[in-house]
N, C-alpha and C positions, 0 to 999 in steps of 0.2 A: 479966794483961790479958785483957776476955771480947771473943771476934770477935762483932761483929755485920754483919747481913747487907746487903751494898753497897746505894743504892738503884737503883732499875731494875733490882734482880733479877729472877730466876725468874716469882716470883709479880705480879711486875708489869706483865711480860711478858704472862701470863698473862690477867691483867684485861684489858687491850687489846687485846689477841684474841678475847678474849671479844664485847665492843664492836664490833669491827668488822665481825668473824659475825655479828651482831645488825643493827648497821647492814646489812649487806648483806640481809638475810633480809626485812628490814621496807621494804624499797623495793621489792624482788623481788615482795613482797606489796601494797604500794602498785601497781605497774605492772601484777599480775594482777587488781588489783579492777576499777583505772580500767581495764582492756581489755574487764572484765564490764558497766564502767556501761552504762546503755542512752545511747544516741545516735541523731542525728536526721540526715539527708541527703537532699540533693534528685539528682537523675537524672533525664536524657534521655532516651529509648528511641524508636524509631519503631511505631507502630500496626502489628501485622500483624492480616492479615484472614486469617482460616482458613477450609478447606473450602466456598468458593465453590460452587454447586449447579453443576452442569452445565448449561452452554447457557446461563448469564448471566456479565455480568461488572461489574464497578465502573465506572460512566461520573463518577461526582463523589466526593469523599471532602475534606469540610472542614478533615480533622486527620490531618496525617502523621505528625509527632513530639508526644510526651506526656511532661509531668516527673511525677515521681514520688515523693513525700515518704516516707522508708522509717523506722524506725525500731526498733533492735536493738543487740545488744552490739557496741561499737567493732569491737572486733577483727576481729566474723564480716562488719562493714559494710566494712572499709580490707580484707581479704581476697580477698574474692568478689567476681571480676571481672563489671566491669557489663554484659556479654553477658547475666549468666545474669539481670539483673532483666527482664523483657518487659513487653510489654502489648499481647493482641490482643483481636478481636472472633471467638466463633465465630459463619458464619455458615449453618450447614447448615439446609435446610427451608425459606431465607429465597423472597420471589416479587418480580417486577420490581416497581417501584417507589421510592420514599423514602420515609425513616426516621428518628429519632432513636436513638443508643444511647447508655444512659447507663454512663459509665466509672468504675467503682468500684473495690475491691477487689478484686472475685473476675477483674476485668479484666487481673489483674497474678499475672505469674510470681515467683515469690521465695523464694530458699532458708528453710528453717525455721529457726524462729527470728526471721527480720523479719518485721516488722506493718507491711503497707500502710497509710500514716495519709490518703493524700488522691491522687487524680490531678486533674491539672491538663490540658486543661479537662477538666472532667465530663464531657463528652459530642460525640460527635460523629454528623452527619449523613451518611448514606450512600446514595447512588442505584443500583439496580441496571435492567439492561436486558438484553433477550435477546440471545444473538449469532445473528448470521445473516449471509449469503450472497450476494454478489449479481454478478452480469457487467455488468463497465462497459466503455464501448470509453475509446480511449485518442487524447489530443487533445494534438499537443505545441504548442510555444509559441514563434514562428517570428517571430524579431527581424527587420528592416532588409527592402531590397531588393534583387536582383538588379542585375549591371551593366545596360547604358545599353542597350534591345533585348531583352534577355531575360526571363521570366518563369518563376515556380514553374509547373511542368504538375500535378505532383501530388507527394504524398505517399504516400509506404507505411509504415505501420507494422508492425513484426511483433516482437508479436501485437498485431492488431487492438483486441484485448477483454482483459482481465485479471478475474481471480476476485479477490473480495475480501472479505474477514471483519470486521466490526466490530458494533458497537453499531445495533439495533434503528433505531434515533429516527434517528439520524446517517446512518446508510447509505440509507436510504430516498428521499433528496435528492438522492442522490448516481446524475448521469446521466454523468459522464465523469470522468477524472481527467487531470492535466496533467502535461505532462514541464518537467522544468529548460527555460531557455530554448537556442535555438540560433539563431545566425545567419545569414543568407543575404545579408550587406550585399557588394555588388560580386564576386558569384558569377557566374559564365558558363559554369559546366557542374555535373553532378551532384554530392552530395554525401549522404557517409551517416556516422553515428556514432550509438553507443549512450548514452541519457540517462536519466539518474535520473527514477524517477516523483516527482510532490512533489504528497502526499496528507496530512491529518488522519492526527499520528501516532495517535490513537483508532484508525483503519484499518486493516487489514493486508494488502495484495496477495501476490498468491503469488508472484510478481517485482517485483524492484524496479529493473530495468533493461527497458529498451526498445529494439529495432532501428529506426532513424528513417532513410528514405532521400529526400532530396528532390529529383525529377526537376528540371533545370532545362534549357530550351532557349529558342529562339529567340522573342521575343513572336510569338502567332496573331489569328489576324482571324475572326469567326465569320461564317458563309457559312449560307445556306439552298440546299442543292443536291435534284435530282430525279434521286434513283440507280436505275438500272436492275437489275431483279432478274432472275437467270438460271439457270440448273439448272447443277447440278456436270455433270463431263463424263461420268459414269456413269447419270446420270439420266436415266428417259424419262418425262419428262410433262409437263401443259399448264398454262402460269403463268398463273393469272387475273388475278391484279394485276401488273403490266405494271411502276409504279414506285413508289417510296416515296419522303416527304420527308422530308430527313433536315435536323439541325441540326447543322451539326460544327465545332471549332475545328481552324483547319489554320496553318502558320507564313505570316507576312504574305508570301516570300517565294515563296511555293507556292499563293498565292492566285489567280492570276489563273490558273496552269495546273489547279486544281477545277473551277473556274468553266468553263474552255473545254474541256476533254476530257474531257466527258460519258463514263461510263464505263471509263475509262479508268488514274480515279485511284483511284475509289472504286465498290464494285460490292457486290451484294446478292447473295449465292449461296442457295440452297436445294436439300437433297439427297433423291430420291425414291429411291431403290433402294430395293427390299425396299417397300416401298408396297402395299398391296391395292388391287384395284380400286376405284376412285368417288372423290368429295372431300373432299380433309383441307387444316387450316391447318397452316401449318409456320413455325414461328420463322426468318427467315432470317439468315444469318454474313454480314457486313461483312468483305467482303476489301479491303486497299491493295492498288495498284500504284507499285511503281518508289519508297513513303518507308516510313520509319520507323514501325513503330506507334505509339513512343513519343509522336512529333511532329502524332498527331491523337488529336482528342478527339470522339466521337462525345456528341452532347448531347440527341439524343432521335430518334426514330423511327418514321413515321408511314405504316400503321398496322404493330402490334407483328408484327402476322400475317400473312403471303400467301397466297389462294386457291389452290389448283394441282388437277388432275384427273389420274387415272391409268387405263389400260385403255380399255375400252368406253366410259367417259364422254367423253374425248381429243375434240377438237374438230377444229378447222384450226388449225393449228401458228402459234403467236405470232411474230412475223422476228423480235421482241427475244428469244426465248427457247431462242433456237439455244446450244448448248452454245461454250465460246473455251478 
């Protein structure tokens, strides 16, 4: 009897492995082509603006984000992380004014290999303006009112003035800037706290906090009073103007003692020592007696300057200009 060979032998074996390798080889090759084919994708990116000239800056820009229609082999597209696609504007050389740019290809960053097929939009407008400088004072924002009797006397800020940087056009307008609000509703005495500037973020202040103290006291009555001016007690010379009218606010309670103690409350000093001979004007210092500085306001002054004579010029000695 002759053996013949079982089936699903060796050799048959063999063919199916054949096949499978095959199979395998030609998918493997199917997946490297289709990773070769060219393909198409769209992308987001946001506009950057490079190398801005010195001393201007972007006051308008109509196009933040741009898509980008790329088009390359699958593979190196599903790869390359979308950081590395860009799209800027270089703008070295550029001068204040606006512009249109138009956004093409050479607009877009892109590993090689992809072809930029299109950016979306085309184009974008761009304003530029010079930066400059400028001191503005500083104006806060003073809600409600004081309890029942009382009144703001004043305000101090500190600092008075802030520097500030921005845009040409914009800053040129600009005479004050304002603090957040703050309140003084049923306040009966001082009050200080630190308040946010709130400016055009276009702007830039060299701080953005402010010291804000607001005096409060007792409501004043304004008075016209006729103050006596008098030489410090160092001083030897001759007052020629005798009084000044002054305009002052004083608290309602302290009003009738202005009025009747001439001199007393409020006085005009003037200092000659050290003086040359002959006549000079001299600014003279408002001294209180017996209040508060805080509690008067002096509102004007009349006139700014008093006569006085020194030496040989000396006349007959004024009775108001006796030294106290």
């Amino acid at each position: 009897m002759t053996d013949r060979p079982a089936a699903g032998g060796p050799f048959r074996a063999a063919e199916v492995l054949r096949v499978i390798v095959a199979l395998v080889l030609a998918v493997g090759l199917w997946v490297f082509v289709a990773d070769e084919e060219a393909n198409e994708i769209l992308v987001s990116a946001p506009l950057e603006l490079r190398n801005i000239p010195p001393g201007l800056e972007v006051v308008s820009q109509s196009v933040q984000t741009v898509d980008i229609r790329l088009r390359g082999a699958s593979r190196l597209l599903r790869d390359t992380p979308r950081e590395e696609f860009r799209a800027g504007l270089d703008l070295t050389g550029e001068l204040p004014g606006e512009r249109a740019w138009f956004l093409g290809a050479e607009s877009v960053e892109a590993p090689s290999g992809v072809e930029v097929m299109r950016v979306d939009p085309p184009q974008v407008l761009l304003a530029l303006d010079r930066t400059v400088t400028a001191a503005v004072r500083v104006s806060p924002r003073v809600l409600g009112q004081p309890a029942t009797g009382f009144e703001i006397h004043r305000i101090e800020i500190t600092p008075p003035e802030l520097t500030v940087e921005g845009p040409q056009a914009l800053l040129r307008d600009v005479e004050a800037v304002t603090t957040e609000p703050v309140s003084v509703q049923g306040l009966r005495e001082s009050y200080a706290q630190a308040l946010q500037i709130e400016l055009d973020p276009a702007l830039r202040p060299t701080i953005r906090r402010v010291d804000v103290r607001l005096v409060i006291g007792e409501e004043r009555e304004s008075l016209e009073l006729q103050v006596p001016v008098r030489r410090t007690a160092d001083s030897v010379c001759d007052i020629r103007t005798p009084e000044l009218e002054a305009a002052v606010l004083v608290p309602k309670s302290l009003a009738e003692s202005f009025a009747a103690d001439r001199g007393e409350m409020l006085v005009a000093e003037v200092e000659c020592a050290g003086l040359e001979d002959g006549s000079h004007e001299l600014a003279p210092v408002l001294r209180l007696g017996g209040v508060a500085a805080e509690e008067v306001e002096v509102v004007s002054l009349a006139p700014a300057t008093v006569t006085v004579t020194v030496g040989r010029s000396r006349g007959e000695a004024n009775p108001e200009d006796s030294p106290r």
